[in-house]
C-alpha positions in Angstrom: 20.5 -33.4 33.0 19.9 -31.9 29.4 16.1 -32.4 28.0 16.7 -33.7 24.3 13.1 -34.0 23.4 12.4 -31.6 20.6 9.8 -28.8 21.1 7.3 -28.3 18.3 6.7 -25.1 16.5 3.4 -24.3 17.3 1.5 -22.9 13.9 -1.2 -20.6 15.0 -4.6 -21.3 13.3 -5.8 -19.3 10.6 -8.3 -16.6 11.2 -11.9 -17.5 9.7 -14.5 -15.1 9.3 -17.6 -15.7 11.2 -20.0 -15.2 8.7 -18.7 -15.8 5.4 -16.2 -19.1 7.0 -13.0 -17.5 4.7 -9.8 -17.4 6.0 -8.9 -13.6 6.5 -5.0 -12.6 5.2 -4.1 -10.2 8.1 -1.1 -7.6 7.8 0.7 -6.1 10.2 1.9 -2.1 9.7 5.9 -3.6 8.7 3.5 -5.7 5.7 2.1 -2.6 4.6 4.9 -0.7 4.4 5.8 -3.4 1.7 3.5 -3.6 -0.1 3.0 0.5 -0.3 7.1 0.2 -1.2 7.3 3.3 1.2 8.9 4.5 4.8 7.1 4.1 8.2 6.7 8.0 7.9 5.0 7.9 4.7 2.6 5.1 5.6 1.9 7.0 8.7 0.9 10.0 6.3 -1.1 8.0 4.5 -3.0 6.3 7.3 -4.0 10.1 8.5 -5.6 10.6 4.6 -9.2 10.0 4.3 -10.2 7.0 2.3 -6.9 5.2 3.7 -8.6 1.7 4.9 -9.3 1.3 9.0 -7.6 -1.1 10.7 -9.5 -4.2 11.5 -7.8 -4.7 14.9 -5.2 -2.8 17.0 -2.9 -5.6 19.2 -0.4 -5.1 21.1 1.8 -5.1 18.7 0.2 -3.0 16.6 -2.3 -2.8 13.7 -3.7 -5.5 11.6 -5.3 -4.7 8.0 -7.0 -7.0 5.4 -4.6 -7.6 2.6 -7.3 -7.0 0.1 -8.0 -3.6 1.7 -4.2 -2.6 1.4 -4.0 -4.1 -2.2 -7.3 -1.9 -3.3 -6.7 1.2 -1.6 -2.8 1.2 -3.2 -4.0 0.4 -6.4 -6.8 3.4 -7.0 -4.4 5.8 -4.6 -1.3 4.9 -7.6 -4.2 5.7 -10.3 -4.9 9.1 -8.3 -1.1 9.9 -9.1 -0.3 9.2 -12.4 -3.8 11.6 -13.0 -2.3 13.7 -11.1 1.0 14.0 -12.7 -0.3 13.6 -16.1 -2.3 16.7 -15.3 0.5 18.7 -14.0 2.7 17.9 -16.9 0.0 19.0 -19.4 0.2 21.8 -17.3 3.4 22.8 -17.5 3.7 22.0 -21.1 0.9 24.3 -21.7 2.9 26.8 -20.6 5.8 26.3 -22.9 6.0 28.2 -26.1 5.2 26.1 -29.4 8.6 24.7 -30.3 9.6 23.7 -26.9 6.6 22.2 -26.6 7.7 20.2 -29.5 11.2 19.5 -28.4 9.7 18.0 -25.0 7.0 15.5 -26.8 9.5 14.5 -28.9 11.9 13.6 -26.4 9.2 11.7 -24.5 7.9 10.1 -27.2 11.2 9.0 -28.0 
């Protein structure tokens, strides 16, 4: 004899902070990898770099992170690049000689 009655989903609660009563947005490591828009590898690269935000709790199936710790970190570690290659680009056109130096801005400005 088949059981017809219908099974609920069961929706897990929301975590709450303790102390400040908020409901905490949890992501997992495939989340992450998201929102960086990069492979596992990279993220795992990233998660070795100092500055790169601590887990809040390891599971079983993995890590959990605070979205707003994700969001923050990618944010100033994108500003880090473009300074980054901003300064290698003045760099290199430093190095050019004063025409092709010329050529290159106007093609970017372009």
């Amino acid at each position: 004899m088949a059981n017809n009655t219908k099974r609920r989903k069961l929706q897990p609660k929301p975590l709450v902070c303790p102390h400040c009563h908020k409901e905490l947005d949890l992501v997992s490591t495939k989340d992450v990898v998201g929102i960086l828009g990069v492979s596992t590898s990279t993220f795992q690269n990233f998660r070795e770099r100092e500055g790169f935000p601590e887990a809040l709790a390891v599971i079983g199936q993995g890590a959990l992170w605070l979205r707003a710790d994700i969001e923050k970190w990618h944010q100033e570690h994108q500003q880090q690049r473009v300074a980054q290659l901003v300064g290698d680009l003045d760099r290199r056109l430093d190095s050019l000689d004063a025409r092709t130096r010329k050529q290159v801005l106007n093609k970017l400005g372009s």
